[in-house]
LONU-504555 format. One record per atom (N, C-alpha, C): x negated, y negated, z negated. Coordinates in steps of 0.05 Angstrom, whole numbers, plus 5000, padded with zeros to 4 digits. Each point is the difference from the previous one (the first is absolute). Layout:
// LONU-504555
XYZ/...
***
This chain:
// LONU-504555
498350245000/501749765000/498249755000/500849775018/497449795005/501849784968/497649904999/500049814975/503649835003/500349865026/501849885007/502249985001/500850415006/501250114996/501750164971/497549954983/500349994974/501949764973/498349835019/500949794987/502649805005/501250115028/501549915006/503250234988/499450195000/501350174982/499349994975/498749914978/499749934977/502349824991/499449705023/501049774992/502149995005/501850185018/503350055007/500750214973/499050204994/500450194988/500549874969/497949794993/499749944970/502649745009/500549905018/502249775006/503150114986/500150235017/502650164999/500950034976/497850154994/499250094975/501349824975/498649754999/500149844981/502849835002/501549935026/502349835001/501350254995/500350255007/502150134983/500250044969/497849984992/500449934969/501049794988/498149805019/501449724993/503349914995/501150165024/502149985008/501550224968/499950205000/500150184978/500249834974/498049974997/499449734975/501149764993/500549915024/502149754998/502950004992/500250255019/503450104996/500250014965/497950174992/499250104974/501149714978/497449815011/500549754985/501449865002/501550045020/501949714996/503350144990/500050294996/501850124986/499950054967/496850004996/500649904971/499349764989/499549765022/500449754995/502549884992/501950175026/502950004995/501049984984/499650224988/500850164963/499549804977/497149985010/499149724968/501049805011/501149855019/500249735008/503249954994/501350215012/502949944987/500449974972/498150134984/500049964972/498849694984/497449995017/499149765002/502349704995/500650075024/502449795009/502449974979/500950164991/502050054973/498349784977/497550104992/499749944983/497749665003/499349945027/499249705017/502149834999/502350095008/502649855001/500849884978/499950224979/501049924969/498149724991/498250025002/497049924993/500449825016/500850005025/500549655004/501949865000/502450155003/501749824976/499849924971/497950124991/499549924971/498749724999/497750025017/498349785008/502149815010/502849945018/499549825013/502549864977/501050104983/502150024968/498349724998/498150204979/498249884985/498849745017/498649955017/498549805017/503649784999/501750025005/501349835004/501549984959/499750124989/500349864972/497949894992/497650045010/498149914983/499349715015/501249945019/500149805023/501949824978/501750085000/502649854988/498849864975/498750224976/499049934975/497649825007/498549985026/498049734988/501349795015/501650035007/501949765016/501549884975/502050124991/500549874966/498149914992/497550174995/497649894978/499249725016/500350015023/498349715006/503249744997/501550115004/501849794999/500349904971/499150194982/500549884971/497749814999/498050095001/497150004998/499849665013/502149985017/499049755018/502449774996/502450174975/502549734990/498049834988/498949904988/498149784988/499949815019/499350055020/499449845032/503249925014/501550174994/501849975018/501949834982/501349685010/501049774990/503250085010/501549904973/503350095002/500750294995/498850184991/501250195004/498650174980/502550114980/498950204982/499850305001/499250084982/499950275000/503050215008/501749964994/502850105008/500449915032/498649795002/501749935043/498250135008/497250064993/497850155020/501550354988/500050074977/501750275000/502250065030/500849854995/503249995017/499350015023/498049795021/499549975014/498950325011/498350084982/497850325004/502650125005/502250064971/501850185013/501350075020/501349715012/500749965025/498950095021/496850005007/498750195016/499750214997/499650104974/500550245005/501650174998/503049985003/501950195000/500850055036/498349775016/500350015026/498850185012/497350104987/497850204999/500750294999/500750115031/500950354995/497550075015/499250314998/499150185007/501950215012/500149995038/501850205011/503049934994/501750254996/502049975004/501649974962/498750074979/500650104978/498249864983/497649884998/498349924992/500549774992/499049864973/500649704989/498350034975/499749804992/497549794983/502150004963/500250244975/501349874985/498049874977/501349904988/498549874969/502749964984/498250144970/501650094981/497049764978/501750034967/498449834991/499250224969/498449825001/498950244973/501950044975/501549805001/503349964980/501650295004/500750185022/501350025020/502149885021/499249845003/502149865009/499550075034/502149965015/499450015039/501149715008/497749955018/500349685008/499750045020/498950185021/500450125023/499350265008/503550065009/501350214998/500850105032/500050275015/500550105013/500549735029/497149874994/499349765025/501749764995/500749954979/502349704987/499049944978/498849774999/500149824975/503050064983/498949994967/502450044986/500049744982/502849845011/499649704972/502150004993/500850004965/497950054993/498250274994/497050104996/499950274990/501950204996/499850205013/501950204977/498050214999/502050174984/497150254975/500850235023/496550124997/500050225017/501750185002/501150045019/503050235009/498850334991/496650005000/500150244991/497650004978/501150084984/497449994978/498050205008/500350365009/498550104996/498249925028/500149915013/497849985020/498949734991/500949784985/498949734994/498050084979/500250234977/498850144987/496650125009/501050115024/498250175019/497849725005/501349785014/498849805005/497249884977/501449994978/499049964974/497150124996/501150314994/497850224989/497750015030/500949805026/497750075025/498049914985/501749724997/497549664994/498450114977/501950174978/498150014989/497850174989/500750235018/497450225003/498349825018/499549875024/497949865009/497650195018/502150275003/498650165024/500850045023/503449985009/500450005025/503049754988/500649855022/502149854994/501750125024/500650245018/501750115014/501550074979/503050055002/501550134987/502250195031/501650224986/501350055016/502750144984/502849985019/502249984986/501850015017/502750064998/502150055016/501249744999/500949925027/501449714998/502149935026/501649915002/501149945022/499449785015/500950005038/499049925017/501349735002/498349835007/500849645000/503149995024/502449954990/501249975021/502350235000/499150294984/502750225001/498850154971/501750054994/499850324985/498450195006/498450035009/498450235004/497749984972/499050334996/498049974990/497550075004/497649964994/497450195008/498749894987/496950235000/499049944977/498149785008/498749804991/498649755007/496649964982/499249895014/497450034986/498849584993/500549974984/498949714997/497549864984/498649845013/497949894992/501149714986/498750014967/500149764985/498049844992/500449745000/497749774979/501149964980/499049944979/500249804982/499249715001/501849845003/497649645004/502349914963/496750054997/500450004965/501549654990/498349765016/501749724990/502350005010/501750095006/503249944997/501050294994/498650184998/500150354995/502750075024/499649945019/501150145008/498750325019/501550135006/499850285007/500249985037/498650015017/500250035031/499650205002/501850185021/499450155013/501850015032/498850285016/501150065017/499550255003/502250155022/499450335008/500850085021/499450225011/502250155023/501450294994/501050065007/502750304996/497550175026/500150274980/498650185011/501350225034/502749864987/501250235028/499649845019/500049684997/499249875032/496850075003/498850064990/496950045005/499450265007/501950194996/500250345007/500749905028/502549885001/500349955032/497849945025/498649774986/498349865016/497250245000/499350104975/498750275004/500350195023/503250104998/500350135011/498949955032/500649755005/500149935034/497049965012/497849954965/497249945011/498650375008/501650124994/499450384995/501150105032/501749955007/500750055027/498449865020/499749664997/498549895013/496950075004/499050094970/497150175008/500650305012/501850124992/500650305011/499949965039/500349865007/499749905025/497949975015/498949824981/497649845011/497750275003/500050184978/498350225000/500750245020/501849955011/499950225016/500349855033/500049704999/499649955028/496149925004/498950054972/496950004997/499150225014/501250244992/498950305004/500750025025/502149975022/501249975025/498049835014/498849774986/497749805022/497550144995/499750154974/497050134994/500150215020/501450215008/499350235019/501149895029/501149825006/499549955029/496849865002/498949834987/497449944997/498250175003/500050294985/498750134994/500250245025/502649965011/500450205032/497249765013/500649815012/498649825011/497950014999/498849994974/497350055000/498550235005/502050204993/499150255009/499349995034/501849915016/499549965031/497949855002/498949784983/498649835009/497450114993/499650214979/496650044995/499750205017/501850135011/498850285025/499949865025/500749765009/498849905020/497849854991/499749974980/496749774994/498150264992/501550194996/498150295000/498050035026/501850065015/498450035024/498349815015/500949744989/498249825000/497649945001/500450164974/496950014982/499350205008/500750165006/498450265018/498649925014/501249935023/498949885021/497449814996/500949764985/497449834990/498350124989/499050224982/498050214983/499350055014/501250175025/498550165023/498649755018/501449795007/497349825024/498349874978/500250024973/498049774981/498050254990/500350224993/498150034977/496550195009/501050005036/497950085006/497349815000/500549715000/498549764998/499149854973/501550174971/500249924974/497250034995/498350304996/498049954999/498049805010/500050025027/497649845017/500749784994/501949925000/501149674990/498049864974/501050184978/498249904967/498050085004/498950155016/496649964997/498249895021/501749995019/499949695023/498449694980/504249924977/499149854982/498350014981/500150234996/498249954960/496450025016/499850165023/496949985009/500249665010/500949925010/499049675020/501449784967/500750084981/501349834981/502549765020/502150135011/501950005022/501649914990/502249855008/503850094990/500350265017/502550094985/500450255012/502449885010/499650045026/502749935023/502850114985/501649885009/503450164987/501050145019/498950025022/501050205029/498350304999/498349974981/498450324992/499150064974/501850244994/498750074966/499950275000/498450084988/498450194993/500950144977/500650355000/501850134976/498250144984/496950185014/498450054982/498549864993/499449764995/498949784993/501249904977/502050104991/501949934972/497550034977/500250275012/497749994971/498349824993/498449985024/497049804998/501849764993/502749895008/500849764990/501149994972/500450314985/501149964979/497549974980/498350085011/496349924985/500149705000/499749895017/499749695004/502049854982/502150094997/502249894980/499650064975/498950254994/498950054971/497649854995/498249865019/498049854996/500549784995/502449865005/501349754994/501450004978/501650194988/501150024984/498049954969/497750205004/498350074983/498749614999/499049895018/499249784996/502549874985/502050035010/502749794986/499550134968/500450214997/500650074977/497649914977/497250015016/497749784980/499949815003/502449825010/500549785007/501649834978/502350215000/501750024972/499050074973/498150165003/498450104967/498449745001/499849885002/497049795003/502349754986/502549965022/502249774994/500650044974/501250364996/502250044962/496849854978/497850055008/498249954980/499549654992/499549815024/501149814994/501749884987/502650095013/502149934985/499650124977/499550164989/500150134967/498749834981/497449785017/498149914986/502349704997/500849865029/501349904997/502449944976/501950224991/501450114992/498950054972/498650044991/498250004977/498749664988/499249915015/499249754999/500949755002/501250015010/501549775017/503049964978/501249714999/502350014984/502349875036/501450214999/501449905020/502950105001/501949815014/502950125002/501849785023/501850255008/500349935025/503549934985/502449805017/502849974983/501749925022/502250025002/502149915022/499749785002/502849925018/499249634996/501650004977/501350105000/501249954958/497649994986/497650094995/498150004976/500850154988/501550295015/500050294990/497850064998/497750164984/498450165011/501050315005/498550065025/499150165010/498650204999/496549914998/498250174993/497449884982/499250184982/498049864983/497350225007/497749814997/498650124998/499350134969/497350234997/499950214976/498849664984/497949935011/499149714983/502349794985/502349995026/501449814978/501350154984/500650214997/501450094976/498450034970/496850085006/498249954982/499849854982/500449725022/498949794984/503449874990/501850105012/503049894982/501150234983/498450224997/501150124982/502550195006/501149925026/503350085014/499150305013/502350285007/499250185008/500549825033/499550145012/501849925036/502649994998/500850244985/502850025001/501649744975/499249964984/500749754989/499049765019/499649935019/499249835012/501149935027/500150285020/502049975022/502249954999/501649865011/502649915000/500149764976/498449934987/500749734986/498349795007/500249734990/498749765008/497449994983/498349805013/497149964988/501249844977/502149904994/500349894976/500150164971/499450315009/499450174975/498449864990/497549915007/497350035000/499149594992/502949935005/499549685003/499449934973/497949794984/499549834978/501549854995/502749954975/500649825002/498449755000/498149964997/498449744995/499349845024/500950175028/499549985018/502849695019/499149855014/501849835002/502150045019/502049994989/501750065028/499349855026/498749765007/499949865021/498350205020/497950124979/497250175021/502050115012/502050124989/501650235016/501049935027/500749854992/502249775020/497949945028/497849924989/498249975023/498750185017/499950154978/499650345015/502250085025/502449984982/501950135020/500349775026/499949815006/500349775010/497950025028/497850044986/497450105017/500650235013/500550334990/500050265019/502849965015/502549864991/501649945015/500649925024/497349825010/499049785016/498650215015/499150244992/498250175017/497149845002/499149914974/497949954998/498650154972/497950044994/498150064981/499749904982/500650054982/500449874962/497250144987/498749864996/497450114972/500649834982/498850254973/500449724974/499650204979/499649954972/499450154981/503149994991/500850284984/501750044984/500650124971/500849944977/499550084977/501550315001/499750174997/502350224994/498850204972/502850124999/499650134975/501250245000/497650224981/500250245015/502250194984/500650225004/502350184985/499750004963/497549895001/499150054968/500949784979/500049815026/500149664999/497949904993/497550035010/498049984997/499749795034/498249764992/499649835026/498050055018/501049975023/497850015018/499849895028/498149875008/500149745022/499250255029/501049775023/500050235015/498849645024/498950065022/499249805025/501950145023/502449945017/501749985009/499549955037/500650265010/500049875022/502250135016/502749845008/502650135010/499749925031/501650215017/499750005024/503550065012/500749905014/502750075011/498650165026/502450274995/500250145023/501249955022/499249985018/501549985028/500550215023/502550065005/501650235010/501549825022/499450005026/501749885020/501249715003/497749774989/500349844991/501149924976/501050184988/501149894971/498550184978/500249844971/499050114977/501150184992/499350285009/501150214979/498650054974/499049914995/498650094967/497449844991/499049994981/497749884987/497950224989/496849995005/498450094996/498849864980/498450104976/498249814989/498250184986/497549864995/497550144995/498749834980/499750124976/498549824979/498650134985/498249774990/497250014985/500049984970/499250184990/500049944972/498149774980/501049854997/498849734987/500349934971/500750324984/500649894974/497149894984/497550185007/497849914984/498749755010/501549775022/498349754999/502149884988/503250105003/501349824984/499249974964/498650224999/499650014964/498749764995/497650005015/497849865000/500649675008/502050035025/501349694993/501449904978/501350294983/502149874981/498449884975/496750224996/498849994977/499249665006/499049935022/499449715005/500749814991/503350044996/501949785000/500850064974/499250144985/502150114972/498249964978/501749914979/497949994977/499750274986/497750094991/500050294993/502350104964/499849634986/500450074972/502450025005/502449755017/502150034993/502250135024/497650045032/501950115020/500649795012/501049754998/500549815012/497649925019/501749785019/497749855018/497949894988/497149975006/498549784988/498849795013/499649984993/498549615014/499150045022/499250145010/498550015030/503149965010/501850114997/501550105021/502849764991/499949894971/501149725000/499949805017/497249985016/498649865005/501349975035/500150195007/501250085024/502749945008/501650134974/502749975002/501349735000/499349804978/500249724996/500449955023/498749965016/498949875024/501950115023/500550265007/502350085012/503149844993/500250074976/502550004996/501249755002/498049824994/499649675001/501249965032/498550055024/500449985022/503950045004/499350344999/503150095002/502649904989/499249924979/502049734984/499249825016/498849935010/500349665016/501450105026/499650085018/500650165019/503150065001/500850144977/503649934990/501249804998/498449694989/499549844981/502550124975/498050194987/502550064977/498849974976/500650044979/499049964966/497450275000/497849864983/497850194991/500349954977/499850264980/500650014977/496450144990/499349784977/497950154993/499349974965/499750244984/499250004976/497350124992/499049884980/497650034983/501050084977/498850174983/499450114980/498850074986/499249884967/496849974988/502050224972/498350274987/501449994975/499149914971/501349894988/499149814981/499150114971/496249914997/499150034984/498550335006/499950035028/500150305004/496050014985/498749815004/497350084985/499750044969/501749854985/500950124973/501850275003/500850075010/500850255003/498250255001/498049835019/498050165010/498350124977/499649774982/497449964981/501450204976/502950024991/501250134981/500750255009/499950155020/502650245005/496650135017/498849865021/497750155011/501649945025/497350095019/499249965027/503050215011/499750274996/501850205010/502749914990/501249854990/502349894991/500249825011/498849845013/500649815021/499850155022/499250105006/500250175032/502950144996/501250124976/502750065008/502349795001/499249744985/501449785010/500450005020/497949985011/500149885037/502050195007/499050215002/502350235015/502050024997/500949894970/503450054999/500349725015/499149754999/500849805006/501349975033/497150185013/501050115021/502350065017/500150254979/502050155004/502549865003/500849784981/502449765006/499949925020/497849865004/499949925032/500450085024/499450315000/501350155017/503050064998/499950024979/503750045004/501449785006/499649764996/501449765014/499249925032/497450145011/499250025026/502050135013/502550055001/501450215021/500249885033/500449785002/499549935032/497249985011/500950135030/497750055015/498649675001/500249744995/499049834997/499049904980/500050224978/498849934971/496750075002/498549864985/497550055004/498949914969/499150234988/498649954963/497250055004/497949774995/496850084993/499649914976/497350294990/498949814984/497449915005/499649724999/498849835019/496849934975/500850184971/497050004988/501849934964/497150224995/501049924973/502550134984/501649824986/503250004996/501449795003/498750005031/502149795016/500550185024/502849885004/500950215024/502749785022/499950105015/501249745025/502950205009/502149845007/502450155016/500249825022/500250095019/501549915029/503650075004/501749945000/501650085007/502149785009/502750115015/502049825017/500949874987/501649804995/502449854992/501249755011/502549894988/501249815016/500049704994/499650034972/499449794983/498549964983/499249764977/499450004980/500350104982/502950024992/502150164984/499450185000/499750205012/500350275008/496650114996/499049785008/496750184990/499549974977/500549814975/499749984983/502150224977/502250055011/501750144993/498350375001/498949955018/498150345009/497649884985/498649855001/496949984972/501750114978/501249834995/501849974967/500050294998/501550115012/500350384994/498050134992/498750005018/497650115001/498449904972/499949814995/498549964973/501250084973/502649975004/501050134984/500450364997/499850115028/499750294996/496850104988/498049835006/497250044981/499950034971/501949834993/500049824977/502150314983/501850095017/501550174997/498250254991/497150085012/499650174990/497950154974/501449744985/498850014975/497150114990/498449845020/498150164977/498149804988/500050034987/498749974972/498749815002/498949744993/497949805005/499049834974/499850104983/499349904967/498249745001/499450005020/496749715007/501749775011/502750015019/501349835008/501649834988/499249685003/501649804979/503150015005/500350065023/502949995016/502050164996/498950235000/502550234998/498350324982/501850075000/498250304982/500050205020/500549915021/500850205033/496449865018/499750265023/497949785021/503149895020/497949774999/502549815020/498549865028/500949885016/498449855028/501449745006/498549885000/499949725019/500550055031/501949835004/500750055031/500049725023/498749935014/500149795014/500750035031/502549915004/501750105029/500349705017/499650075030/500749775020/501650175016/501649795001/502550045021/500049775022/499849985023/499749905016/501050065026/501149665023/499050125027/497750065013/499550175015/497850144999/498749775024/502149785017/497249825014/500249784978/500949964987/498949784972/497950134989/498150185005/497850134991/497749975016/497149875005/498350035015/498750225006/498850104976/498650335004/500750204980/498950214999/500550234983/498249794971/498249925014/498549944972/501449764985/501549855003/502549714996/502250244982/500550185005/501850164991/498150104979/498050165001/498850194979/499649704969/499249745016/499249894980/503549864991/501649935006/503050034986/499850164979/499950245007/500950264993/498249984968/497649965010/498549994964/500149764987/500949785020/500649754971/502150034992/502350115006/502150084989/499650254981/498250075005/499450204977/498749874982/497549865001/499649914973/501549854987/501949805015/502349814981/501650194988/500750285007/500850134980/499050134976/496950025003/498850154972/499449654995/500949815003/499649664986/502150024981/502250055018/502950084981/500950164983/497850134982/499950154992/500050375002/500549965027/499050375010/502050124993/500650305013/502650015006/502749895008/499249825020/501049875013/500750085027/501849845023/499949965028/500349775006/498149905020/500149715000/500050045032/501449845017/500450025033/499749745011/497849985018/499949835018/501749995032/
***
């Protein structure tokens, strides 16, 4: 038997072969598709009349809720004309032929009844199903109830299935339902209408499958024919090409030459495949190293790398599908955000450092570099790739921080003044600035010891910080037991009203000062300027305010606030 001849009986033989199964199989499946689908459909149907119940009461209930929600606004008209008004629409509200909108009240009372407003009220015609209503609301696991009832319009009865709310400020009770024998009906007609459809499927599947049968025993012989004038030239053909490094013409191919070509493909493959071992290793190092994650344009993520989970502490799977705001610092300003998003929005490149904090809640700085993805001109997603920067941020923070009390220190006073000075002019809005000396603190020193003044400082601190809560508060201590506040305000009033506290919460924490002429507590001198910030020449015009108002207060005896 020649090769041709083989194969052209193979490929009819395995054809036949396989569309009569197919055909076999189909009949097969779409007979016990049949079976589950009619059942399907029984129990789809129910299920969406349940859904479309519910979707239209629950339509109704935030429609009330906003109409109450929005009488405040609405001029002339009280709570009883907007009731009235709602009722009025909705007794106009049917579903089909039997279907209507009632509300009963948590009293029992029916105010709309079998699609009619009732005025005034009257008490529910049936207790035990108003009952039923009751015990839905208040199990709080399915609010369907179901019950025998008659049809809007005659005497008839069937059994009905209805969906309720509760809209708890006026307590009234909404619901709606449909009667199960019209939905058997409509069942019934979707069961014939597929009973149909499946057997004019099977009627188009085997005339198809006759057809095709005619059509592969003429492309049989086809291919006979073409095997027999092609494959005596297959050989000489590929080694025609592979000796001269050729194309191999498409008018001559070569059948024992498969082999030698299935070598050449394993030689490509084998290169691809150390192509790929060489790529997974990168990426692993990548993937190991690297803090990276890829997010929708929502700021879903997507995919994390093994590094950022490391360094946030998060598994992947705590991480995919939620926002980088797991991971966000509150300390961090909402505006960066804003700018951030503003920038990859734009389909441009956002860098920038960010504070985040890890699963432990432990801080850690990260160098930022986000990329919008681009998919067919538009942004499908955001890429970003960052650097870990917590150990220069230490080293910036140790710079700027006093070691005894944590607070800023003078270097970084020095800095800030001078900013904030600008930025207040720039608004032209109020700069609020206080000094703080504590009084007698070297007799303190000389009676209690060196280490007893160092926990001064710290608790004193510690106040300071707690009245720092805005991101525009700024506490140093600028040397010594003197210590400086920066912070907002609107007036005079109002800054001296915030010293005043503050001296008095010191003063509050009683401790002990036996050397002090003033008080038997340590206490502080406070010297505050309030100002417009261009009625101010420099930071240094302000710093020197700021301490002659402090000494006219230790003039005035100390424990004072004196405001320029």
């Amino acid at each position: 038997m020649s090769l041709s001849n083989f194969i052209t009986k193979l490929i009819l033989i395995t054809v036949l072969i396989s569309s009569l199964l197919a055909f076999l199989f189909t009949i097969l499946f779409q007979y016990n598709s049949f079976l589950k689908e009619t059942e399907n459909i029984k129990k789809d149907f129910l299920l969406q009349k349940k859904k479309e119940v519910k979707r239209e009461i629950e339509r109704i209930h935030s429609f009330i809720k906003y109409k109450n929600n929005s009488l405040s606004y609405i001029k002339n008209k009280d709570i009883e004309t907007i009731q009235n008004e709602i009722l009025d629409w909705i007794s106009t509200v049917r579903f089909g032929k039997n279907g209507y909108i009632f509300i009963n009240t948590v009293e029992g009372n029916s105010i709309l009844f079998d699609g009619k407003k009732n005025v005034p009220a009257i008490k529910h015609p049936n207790k035990k199903i108003f009952d039923q209503q009751i015990q839905a609301l208040k199990t709080k696991r399915n609010n369907f109830i179901k019950y025998t009832f008659k049809k809007l319009n005659n005497n008839k009865t069937s059994t009905k299935i209805s969906y309720i709310l509760l809209y708890e400020p006026w307590g009234w009770i909404i619901g709606s339902g449909f009667y199960l024998d019209e939905v058997q009906k409509e069942i019934k007609q979707k069961e014939e209408a597929f009973k149909q459809t499946i057997l004019n499927e099977i009627k188009s599947i085997l005339i198809v499958f006759i057809i095709l049968v005619l059509i592969l025993v003429i492309i049989s012989k086809k291919i006979k024919q073409y095997i027999n004038n092609n494959i005596k030239n297959l050989i000489e053909e590929f080694k025609r090409a592979s000796s001269n490094n050729n194309i191999i013409e498409s008018k001559r191919f070569s059948f024992e030459e498969f082999s030698s070509l299935a070598s050449s493909i394993n030689e490509i493959l084998e290169d691809k495949h150390k192509a790929e071992k060489k790529l997974n290793i990168y990426l692993k190092i990548l993937d190991e190293h690297v803090i990276t994650s890829t997010t929708d344009i929502k700021g879903t993520i997507k995919s994390v790398s093994k590094a950022f989970c490391e360094i946030s502490g998060y598994s992947k799977e705590e991480l995919i599908g939620k926002k980088h705001n797991i991971v966000k610092h509150e300390d961090m300003s909402q505006k960066t955000y804003e700018e951030l998003w503003n920038t990859i929005q734009s389909g441009k490149i956002w860098k920038g450092e960010l504070k985040n904090k890890k699963k432990s809640g432990e801080v850690y700085w990260v160098e930022a570099i986000i990329q919008p993805i681009i998919e067919n001109g538009k942004i499908s997603g955001y890429t970003a790739i960052r650097h870990n920067i917590t150990n220069k941020k230490r080293v910036e923070y140790l710079s700027i921080t006093d070691e005894l009390t944590q607070l800023y220190n003078r270097r970084y006073f020095n800095k800030i003044i001078e900013g904030e000075l600008k930025r207040a002019k720039r608004a032209n809005s109020f700069i609020s600035f206080m000094m703080l000396d504590i009084d007698y603190f070297k007799r303190y020193n000389d009676n209690y010891g060196h280490q007893k003044g160092d926990d001064i400082l710290a608790k004193i601190a510690l106040v300071l910080k707690e009245n720092s809560k805005r991101i525009s508060d700024y506490v140093f201590r600028i040397g010594g037991e003197e210590f400086a506040f920066i912070f907002s305000s609107v007036d005079e009033n109002k800054s001296f009203e915030f010293a005043n506290n503050i001296r008095k919460d010191i003063e509050q924490l009683k401790i002990e000062h036996t050397k002090s002429p003033i008080s038997k507590y340590v206490t502080v001198s406070v010297g505050v300027v309030c100002k417009k910030a261009n009625d101010i020449s420099s930071s240094s015009e302000l710093y020197k305010l700021g301490d002659s108002a402090l000494y006219k207060a230790k003039d005035n005896g100390r424990n004072s606030v004196i405001i320029k």
